[in-house]
C-alpha positions as CSV (number, residue, x, y, z in Angstrom):
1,X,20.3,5.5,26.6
2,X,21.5,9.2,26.5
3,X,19.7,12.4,26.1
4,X,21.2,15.3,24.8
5,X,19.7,19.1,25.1
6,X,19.8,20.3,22.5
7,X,19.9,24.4,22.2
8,X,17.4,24.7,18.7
9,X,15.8,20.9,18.7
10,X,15.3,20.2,22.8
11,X,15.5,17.0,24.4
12,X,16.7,13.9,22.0
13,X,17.5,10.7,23.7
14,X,20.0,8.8,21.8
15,X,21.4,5.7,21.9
16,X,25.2,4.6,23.5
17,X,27.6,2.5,20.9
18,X,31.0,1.5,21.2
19,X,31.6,4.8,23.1
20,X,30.2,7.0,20.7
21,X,26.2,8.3,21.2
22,X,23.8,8.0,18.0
23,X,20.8,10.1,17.7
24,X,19.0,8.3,15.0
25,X,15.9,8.5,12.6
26,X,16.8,13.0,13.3
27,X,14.1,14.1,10.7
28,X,15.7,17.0,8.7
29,X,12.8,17.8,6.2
30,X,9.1,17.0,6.0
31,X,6.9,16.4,3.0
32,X,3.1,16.8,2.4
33,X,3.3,14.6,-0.2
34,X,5.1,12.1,-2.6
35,X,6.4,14.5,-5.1
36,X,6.5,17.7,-2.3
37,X,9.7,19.6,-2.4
38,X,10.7,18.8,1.4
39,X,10.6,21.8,3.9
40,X,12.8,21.9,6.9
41,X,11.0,20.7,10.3
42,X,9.6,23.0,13.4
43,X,11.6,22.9,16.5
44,X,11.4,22.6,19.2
45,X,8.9,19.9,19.4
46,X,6.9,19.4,22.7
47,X,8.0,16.7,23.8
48,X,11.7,15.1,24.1
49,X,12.9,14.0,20.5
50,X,13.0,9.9,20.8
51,X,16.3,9.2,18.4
52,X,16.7,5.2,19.6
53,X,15.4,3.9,16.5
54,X,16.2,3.8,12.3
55,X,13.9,5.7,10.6
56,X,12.3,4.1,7.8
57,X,13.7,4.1,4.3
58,X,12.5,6.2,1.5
59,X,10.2,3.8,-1.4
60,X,12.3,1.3,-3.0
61,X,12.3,-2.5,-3.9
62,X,12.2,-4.7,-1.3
63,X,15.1,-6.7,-0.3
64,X,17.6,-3.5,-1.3
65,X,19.6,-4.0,1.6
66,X,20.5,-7.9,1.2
67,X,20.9,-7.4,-2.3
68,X,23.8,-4.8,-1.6
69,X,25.8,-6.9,0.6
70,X,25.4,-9.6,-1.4
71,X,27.6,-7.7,-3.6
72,X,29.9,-7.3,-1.1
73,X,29.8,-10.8,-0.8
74,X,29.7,-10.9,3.1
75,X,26.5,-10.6,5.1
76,X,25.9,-8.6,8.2
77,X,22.9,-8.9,10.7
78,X,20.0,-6.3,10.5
79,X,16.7,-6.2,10.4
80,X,14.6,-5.4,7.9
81,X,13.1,-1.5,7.8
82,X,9.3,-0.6,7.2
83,X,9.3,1.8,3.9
84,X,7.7,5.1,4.0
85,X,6.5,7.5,1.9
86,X,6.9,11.1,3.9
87,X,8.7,10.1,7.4
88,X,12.1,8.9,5.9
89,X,14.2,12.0,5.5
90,X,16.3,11.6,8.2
91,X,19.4,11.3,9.4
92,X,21.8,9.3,11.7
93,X,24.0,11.3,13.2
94,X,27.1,9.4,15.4
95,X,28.8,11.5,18.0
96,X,31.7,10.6,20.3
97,X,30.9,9.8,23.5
98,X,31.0,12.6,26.3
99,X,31.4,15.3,23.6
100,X,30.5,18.8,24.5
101,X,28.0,21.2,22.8
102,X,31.1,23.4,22.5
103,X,33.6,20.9,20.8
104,X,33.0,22.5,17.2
105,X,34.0,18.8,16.0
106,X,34.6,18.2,11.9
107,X,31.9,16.6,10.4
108,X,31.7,13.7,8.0
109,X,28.3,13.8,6.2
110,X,27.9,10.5,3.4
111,X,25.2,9.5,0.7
112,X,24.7,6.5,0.2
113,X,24.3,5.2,-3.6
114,X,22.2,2.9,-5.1
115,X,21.6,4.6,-8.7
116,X,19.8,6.7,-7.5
117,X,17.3,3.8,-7.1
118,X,18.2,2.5,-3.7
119,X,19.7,2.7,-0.4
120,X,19.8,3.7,2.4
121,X,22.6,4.8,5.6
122,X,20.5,2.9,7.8
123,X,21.6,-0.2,6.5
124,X,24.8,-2.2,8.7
125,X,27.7,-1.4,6.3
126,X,27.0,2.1,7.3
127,X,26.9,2.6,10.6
128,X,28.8,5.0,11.5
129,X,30.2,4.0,14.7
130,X,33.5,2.7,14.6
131,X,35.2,4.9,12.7
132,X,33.7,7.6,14.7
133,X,35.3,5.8,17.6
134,X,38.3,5.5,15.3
135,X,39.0,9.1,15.1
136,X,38.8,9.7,19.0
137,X,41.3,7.0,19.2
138,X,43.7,8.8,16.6
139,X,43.0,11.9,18.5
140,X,41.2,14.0,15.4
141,X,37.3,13.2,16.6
142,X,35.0,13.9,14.3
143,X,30.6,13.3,14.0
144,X,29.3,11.2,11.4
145,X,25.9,11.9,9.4
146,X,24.4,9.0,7.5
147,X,22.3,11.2,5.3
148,X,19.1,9.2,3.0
149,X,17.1,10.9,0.8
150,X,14.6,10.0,-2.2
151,X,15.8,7.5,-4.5
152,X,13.7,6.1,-8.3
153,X,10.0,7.4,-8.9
154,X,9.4,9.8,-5.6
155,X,13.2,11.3,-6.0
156,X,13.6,11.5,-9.8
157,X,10.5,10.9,-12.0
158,X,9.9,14.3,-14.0
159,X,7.6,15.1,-16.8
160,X,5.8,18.6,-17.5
161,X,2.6,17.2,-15.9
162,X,4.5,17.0,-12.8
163,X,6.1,20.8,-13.2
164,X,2.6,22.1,-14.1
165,X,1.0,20.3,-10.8
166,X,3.9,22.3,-8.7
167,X,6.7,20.0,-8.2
168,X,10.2,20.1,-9.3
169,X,12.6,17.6,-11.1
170,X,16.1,16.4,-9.0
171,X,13.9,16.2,-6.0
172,X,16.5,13.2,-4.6
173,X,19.3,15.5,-4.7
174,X,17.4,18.8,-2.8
175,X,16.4,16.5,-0.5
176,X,20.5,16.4,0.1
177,X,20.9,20.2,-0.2
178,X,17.9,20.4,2.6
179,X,19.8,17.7,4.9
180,X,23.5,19.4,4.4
181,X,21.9,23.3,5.0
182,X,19.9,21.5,8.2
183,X,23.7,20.2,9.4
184,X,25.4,23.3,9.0
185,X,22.3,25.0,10.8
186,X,22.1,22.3,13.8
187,X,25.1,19.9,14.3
188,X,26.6,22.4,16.7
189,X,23.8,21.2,19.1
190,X,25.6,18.0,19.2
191,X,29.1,19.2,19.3
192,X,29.8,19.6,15.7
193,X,30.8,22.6,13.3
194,X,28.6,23.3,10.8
195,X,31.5,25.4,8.8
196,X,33.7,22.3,8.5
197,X,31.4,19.5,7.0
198,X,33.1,17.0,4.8
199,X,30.8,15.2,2.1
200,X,31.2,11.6,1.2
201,X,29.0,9.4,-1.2
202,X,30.0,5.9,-3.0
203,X,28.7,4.7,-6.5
204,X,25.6,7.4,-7.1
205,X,26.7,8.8,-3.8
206,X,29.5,9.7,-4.9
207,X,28.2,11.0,-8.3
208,X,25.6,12.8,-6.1
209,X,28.8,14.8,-4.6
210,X,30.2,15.9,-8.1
211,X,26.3,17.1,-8.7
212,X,26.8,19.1,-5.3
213,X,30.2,20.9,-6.6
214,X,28.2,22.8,-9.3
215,X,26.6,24.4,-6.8
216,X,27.4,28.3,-6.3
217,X,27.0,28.1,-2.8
218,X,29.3,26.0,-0.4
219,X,27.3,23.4,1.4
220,X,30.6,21.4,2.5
221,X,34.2,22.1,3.0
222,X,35.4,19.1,1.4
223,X,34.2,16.4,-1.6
224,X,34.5,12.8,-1.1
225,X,33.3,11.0,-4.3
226,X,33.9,7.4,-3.8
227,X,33.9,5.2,-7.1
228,X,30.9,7.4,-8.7
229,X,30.8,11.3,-10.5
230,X,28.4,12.6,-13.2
231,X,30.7,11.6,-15.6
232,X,29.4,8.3,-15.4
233,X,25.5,8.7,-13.8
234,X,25.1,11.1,-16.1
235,X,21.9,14.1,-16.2
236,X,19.4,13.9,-18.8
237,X,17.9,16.0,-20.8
238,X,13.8,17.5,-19.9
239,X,12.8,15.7,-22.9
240,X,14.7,12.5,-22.3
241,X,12.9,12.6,-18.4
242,X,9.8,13.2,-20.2
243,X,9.6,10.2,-22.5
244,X,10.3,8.0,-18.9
245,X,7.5,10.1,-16.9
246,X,5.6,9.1,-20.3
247,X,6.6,5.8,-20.2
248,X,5.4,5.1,-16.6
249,X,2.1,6.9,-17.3
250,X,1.8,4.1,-19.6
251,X,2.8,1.1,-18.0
252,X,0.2,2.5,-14.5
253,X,-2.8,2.6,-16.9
254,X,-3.6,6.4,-16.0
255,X,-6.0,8.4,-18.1
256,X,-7.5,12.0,-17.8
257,X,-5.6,15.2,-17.4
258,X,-2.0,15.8,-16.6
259,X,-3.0,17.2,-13.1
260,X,-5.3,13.8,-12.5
261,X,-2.2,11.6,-13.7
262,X,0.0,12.9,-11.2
263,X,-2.5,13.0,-8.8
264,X,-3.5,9.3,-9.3
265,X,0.6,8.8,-8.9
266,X,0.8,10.5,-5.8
267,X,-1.7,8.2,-4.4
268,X,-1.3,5.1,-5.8
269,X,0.0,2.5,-3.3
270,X,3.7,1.5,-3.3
271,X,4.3,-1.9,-4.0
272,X,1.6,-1.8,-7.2
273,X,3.2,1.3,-8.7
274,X,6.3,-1.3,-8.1
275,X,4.9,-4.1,-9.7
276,X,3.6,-2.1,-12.6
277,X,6.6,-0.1,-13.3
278,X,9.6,-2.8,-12.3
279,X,12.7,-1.8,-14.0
280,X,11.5,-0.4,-17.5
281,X,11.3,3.1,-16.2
282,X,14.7,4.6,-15.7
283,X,15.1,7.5,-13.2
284,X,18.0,10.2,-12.1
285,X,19.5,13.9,-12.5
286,X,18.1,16.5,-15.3
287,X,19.2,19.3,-16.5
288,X,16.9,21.5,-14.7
289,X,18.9,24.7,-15.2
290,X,19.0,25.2,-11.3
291,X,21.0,22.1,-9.3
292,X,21.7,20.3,-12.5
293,X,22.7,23.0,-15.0
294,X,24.6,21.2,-17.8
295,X,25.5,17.6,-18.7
296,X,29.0,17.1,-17.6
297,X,31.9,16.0,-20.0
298,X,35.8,15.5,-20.0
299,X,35.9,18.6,-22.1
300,X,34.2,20.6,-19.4
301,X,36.0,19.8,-16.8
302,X,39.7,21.4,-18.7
303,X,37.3,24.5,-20.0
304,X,36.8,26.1,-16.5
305,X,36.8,25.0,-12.8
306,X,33.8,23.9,-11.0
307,X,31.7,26.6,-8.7
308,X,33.1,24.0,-6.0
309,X,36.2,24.0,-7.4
310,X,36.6,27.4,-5.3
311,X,35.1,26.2,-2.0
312,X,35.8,22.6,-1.6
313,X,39.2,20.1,-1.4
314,X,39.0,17.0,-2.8
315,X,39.7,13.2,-2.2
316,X,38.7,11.0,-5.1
317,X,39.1,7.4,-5.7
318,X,38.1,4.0,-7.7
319,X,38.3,0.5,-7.1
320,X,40.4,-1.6,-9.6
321,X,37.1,-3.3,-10.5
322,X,34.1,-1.0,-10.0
323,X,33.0,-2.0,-13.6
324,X,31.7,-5.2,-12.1
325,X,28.8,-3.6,-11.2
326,X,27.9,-2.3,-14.2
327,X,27.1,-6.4,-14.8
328,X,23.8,-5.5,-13.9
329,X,23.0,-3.3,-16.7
330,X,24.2,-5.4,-19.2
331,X,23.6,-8.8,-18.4
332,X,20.6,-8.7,-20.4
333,X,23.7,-8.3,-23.6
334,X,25.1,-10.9,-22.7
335,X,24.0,-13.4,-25.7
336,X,26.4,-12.7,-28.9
337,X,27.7,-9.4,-26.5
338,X,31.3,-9.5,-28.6
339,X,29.6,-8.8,-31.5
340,X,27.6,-5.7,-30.2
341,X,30.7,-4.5,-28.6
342,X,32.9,-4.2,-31.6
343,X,30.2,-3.2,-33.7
344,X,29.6,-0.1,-31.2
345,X,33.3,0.8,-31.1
346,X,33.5,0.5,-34.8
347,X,30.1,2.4,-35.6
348,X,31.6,5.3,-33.1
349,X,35.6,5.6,-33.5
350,X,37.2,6.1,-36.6
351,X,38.8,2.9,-37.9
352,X,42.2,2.2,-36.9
353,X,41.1,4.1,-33.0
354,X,38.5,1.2,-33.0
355,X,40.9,-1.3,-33.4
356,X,43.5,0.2,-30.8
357,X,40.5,-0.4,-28.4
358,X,39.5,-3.8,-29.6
359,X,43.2,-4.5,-29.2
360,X,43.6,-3.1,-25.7
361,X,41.3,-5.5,-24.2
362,X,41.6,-8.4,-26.6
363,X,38.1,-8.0,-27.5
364,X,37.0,-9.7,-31.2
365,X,33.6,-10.7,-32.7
366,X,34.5,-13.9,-32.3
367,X,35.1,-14.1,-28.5
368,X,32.9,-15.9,-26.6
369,X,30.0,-14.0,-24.4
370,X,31.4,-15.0,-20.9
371,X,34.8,-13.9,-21.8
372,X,34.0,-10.8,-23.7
373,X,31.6,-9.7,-21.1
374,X,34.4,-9.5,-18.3
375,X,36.4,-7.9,-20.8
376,X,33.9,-5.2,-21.6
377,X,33.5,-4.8,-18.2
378,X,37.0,-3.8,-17.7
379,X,36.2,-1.3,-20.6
380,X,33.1,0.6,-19.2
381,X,35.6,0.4,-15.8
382,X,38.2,2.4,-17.1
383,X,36.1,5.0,-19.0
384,X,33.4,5.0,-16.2
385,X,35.2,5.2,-13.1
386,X,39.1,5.3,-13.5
387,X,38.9,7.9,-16.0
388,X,37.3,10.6,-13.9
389,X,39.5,10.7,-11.1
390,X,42.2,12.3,-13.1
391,X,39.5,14.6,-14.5
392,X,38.2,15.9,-11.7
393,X,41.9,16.7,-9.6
394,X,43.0,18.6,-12.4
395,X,40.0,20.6,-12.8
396,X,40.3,21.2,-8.7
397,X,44.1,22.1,-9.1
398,X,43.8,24.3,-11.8
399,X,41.2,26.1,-9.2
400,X,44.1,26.5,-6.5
401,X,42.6,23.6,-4.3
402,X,43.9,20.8,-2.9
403,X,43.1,17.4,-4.4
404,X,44.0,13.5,-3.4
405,X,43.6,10.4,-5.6
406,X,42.9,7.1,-4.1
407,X,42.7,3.7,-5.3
408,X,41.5,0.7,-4.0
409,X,42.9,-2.5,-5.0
410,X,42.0,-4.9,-2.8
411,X,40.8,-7.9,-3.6
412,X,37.4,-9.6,-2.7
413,X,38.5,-12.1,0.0
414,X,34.9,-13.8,0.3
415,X,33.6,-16.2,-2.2
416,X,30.8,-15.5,-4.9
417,X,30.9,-14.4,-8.5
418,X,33.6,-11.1,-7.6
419,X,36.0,-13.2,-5.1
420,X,39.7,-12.0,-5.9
421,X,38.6,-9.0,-7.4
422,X,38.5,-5.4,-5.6
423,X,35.1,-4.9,-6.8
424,X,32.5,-2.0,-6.8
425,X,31.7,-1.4,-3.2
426,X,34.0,-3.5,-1.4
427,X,35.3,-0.3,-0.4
428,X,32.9,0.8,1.3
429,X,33.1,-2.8,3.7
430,X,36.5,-1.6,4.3
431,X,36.2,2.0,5.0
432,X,33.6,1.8,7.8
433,X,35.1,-0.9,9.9
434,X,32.1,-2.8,9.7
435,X,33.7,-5.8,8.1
436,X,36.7,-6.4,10.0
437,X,36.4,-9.7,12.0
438,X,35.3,-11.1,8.5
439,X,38.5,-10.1,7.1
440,X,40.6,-13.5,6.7
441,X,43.6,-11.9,7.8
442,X,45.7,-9.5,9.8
443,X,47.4,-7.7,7.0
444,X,43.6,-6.8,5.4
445,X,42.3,-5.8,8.7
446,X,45.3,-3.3,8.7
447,X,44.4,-2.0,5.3
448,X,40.7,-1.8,6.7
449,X,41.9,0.6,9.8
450,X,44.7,2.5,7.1
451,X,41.9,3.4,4.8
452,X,39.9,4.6,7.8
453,X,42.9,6.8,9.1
454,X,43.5,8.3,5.7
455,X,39.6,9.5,5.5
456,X,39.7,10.7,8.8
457,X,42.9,12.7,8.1
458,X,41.4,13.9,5.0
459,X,38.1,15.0,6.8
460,X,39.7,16.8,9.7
461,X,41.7,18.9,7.5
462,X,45.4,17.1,7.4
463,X,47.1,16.1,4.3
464,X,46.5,12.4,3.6
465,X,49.5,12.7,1.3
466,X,51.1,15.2,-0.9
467,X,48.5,17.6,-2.7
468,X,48.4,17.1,-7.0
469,X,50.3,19.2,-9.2
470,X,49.2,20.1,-12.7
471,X,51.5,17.6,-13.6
472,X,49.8,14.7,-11.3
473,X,51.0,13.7,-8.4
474,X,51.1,10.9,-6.0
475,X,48.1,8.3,-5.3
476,X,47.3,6.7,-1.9
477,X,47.1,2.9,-3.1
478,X,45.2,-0.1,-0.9
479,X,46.4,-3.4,-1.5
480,X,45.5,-6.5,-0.3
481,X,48.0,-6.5,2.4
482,X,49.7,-3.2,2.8
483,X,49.2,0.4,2.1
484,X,51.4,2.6,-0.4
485,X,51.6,6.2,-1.9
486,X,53.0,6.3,-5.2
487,X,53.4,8.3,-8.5
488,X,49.6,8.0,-9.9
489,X,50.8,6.3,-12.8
490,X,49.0,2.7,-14.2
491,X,52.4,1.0,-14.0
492,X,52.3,1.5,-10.3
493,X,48.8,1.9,-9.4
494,X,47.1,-1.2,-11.2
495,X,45.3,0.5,-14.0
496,X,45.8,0.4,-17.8
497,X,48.2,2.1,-19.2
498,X,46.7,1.6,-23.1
499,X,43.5,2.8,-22.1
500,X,44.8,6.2,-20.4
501,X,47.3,6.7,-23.5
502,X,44.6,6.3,-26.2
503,X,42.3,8.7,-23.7
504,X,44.5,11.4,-23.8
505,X,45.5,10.9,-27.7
506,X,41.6,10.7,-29.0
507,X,39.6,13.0,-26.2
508,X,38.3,10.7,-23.2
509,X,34.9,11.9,-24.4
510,X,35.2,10.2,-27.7
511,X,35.8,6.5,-25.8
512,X,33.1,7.8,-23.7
513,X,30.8,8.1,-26.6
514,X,31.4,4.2,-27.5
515,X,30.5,3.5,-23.8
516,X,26.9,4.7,-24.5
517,X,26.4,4.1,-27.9
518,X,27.4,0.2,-26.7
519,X,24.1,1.3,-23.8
520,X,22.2,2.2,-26.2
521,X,22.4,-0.4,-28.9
């Protein structure tokens, strides 16, 4: 037990971990209600701030947590966490041990992803911790933030019943603008600069952080998006969120006005809106004009830099198979799914482009559906996830800023359906140290603590390796026993060299195109 005074908050006891101090379950924003927009707390409170215990997580299925380390493939003990409606926008905030309020220590804020339909930085795999410790140890401390925020219906369901009754669409991703503003205002209570945050997010987290950079105003000093951009979670449209707020009107039975629908929404308890809804409703980013202002696109990206292009560094990066997860949205394909592929490609690209893909990744009508699927996989991989890191650096280096690639190649040492692969958030098992006495072997618990060190660097403002060029550049590359840099080139970083010629030949958008007309169909 520690307590910490706090200049602006007051007394917060916290708790001691591997000689680090976390103040957990810090509220950074209150709601009224379900749909509120979330408002920053009152401080100080009256009596000392008890920060010993998790906060709950925001509404979402139950069983989230399991389910994502079951696609690590590895368990770790935790208990599970009540849900909660208004009290779960909070934070976890990991400080070194002994640090004081005068340090002005770097900060390294994260997001957690989850589709924007779970999650949350409470869970094990994201304690902060040990690389906290980890960066004392390398003599660059920094403070960790385990930011969670509003994921599915409370986060991201919009219609114009909803705008007339007062609330506003992209309410998941404010609720990360309120917790980064409430960082820069108070983590120097705890030691930390607010000036010098660095922002991290994996899968939707990491899209999240692309969402953040087309903001005019610079919430963080530096972009970590980790195997996830807009690129691939893409905005929709206002009428395409309408036809899902629609939709779940439906599928809950409500009647009367607009301002009664919501209403009834609002109050309508948890698990039956769950059971009601299940997956049919699909929720995320729209184009709202204000922190979502345009669908992004390949194209976009060469026209003009992003607003955060001028304001932020960036260090970007893909697993070799973060396709894999991507399983989950089209397993339910998966009967005659060669067939539906190559009709796709061919209803979308011109002929012979259509069969350059097809050829690419061996992909016919006649292959069979468990053979084509991993295959199509790969496709929606490259176009979904490797594609955008090259993207996304230039558009930074054209702006004068520094950018780093990453990519992870690790394989998945633990057995399941993904063993041998370095699938979609393996990474993240490796980056917080979390993992490492499950790693089989020396050499991997090495890359585990490399990968570590090369974050830190990046978030305490060193070099992790030699800045891009508008010409490319070099690539920090994991493997599953040693860490290189290298030209970023497929040859030497894993990745398909067919698939980034035909990109550049055709427009990446254009293969993009196939991806979601192959969604869609």
């Amino acid at each position: 037990m520690s307590t910490l005074t706090h200049p602006q908050i007051g007394q917060i006891k916290g708790l001691s971990k591997d000689d680090t101090t976390q103040y957990l379950g810090i509220p950074y924003g209150t709601l009224t209600s379900r749909f509120a927009t979330a408002v920053p707390p009152s401080y100080p409170s009256a009596s000392p701030l008890d920060a010993t215990q998790h906060a709950p997580t925001c509404l979402q299925p139950p069983g989230t947590a399991a389910m994502e380390q079951g696609l690590i493939q590895q368990p770790l003990s935790f208990t599970d966490r009540s849900m909660s409606d208004l009290t779960s926008l909070c934070l976890s905030i990991t400080v070194p041990a002994n640090t004081p309020a005068s340090a002005k220590l770097p900060v390294f804020a994260f997001v957690h992803g989850g589709g924007f339909a779970l999650g949350s930085t409470t869970w094990p795999q994201y304690d902060f911790a040990r690389l906290v410790r980890m960066s004392v140890e390398r003599g660059t401390p920094m403070i960790g933030v385990g930011i969670n925020y509003r994921v599915g219906v409370p986060g991201f369901l919009y219609g114009k019943d909803m705008g007339e009754a007062g609330y506003k669409p992209n309410r998941g991703l404010a609720d990360q603008q309120l917790a980064l503003k409430w960082v820069k205002k108070y983590i120097g209570g705890f030691g930390g600069d607010g000036d010098n945050v660095t922002l991290g997010g994996e899968s939707a987290g990491g899209a999240a952080v692309t969402y953040h950079l087309h903001q005019e105003e610079a919430l963080f000093r530096r972009a970590v998006p980790m195997s996830g951009s807009d690129l691939l979670v893409k905005s929709t449209p206002l009428e395409v969120a309408e036809g899902a707020y629609q939709k779940a009107v439906e599928l809950l039975g409500l009647q009367g006005s607009g301002k009664e629908k919501v209403a009834a929404m609002e109050k309508m308890e948890w698990m039956e809106m769950l059971g009601k809804l299940g997956m049919a409703v699909q929720t995320g980013p729209v184009v709202d004009g204000e922190i979502v202002k345009f669908v992004t696109t390949y194209e976009s990206l060469t026209k003009q830099p992003l607003p955060g292009a001028t304001w932020s560094d960036l260090l970007i990066g893909d697993c070799t198979f973060d396709g894999s997860i991507l399983g989950l949205r089209i397993g339910g394909k998966k009967d005659g799914i060669a067939g539906k592929f190559v009709a796709a490609v061919e209803k979308t690209l011109p002929a012979e482009t259509a069969k350059q893909l097809l050829s690419i990744y061996n992909i016919s009508a006649s292959t069979d559906d468990d053979t084509a699927f991993i295959l199509i996989l790969r496709f929606m991989n490259d176009i979904g996830f490797y594609a955008p890191l090259a993207a996304y650096a230039a558009n930074f280096v054209a702006a004068g800023r520094n950018a780093y690639v990453y990519h992870f190649n690790v394989p998945n040492p633990w057995d399941g359906m993904w063993k041998g692969e370095a699938n979609h958030i393996l990474d993240v098992a490796y980056l917080f140290q979390n993992y490492n006495e499950k790693i089989p072997s020396d050499a991997g618990r090495e890359v585990a603590k490399k990968m570590g060190a090369t974050f830190i660097d990046f978030v305490v403002g060193k070099a992790p390796l030699e800045k891009r060029t508008s010409g490319g550049g070099k690539a920090v590359v994991f493997g599953e026993d040693s860490v290189q840099i290298t030209d970023d080139v497929p040859t030497q970083t894993g990745r398909r060299e067919a698939f980034e010629k035909l990109g550049r030949e055709i427009g990446f958008d254009a293969l993009d195109k196939t991806f979601g007309t192959f969604l869609m169909s």
